[in-house]
C-alpha positions, 0 to 999 in steps of 0.5 A: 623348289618344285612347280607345285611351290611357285606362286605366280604373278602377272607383271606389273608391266603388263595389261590385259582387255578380253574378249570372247575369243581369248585376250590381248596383253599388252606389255607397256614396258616394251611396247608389245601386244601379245594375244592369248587364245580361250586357254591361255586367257583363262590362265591369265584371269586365273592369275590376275583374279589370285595373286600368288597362285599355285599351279595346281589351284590354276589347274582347278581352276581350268578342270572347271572350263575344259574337258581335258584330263588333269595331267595333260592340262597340268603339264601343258599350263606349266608349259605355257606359264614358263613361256609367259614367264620367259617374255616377262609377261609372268613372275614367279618365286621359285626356280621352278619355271627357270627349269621349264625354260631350260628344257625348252631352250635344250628341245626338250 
């Protein structure tokens, strides 16, 4: 499977309140706040707004709010979704996000 199969899905455990200046989440299995800057909040809306959605539409979706060139946005969200992922704040279908954490874990 690759990142472009993974269909992404926030935790059932976990809340979100936003604000100007990103989100907090609060995961209420756990007990812990986690806070999101303007990206990383844009992600979460994405996700949270579309159920199952693909990295490429979460791509789409943030060409839309910053100028940054698509494949450095690409490869900086699939980064971000492996960390959300890897805290349980994200589910995921594939094992395409387990190789992002994998990396991440060798320095990588």
């Amino acid at each position: 499977m690759t990142p472009d199969d993974t269909r992404w899905n926030v935790s059932p455990d976990v809340r979100a309140t936003y604000s100007e200046d990103g989100a907090v989440l609060l995961d209420i299995d756990k007990g812990l706040c986690y806070s999101l800057n303007v990206v990383g909040s844009q992600i979460w809306l994405t996700i949270e707004s579309r159920p199952g959605i693909g990295l490429e539409a979460i791509v789409d979706a943030l060409e839309t709010h910053f100028h940054v060139p698509r494949e450095q946005l690409r490869a900086d969200t699939m980064e971000y979704l492996g960390n959300l992922r890897q805290k349980g704040l994200l589910r995921s279908n594939g094992a395409a996000s387990t190789t992002t954490t994998a990396r991440q874990r060798k320095g990588l």
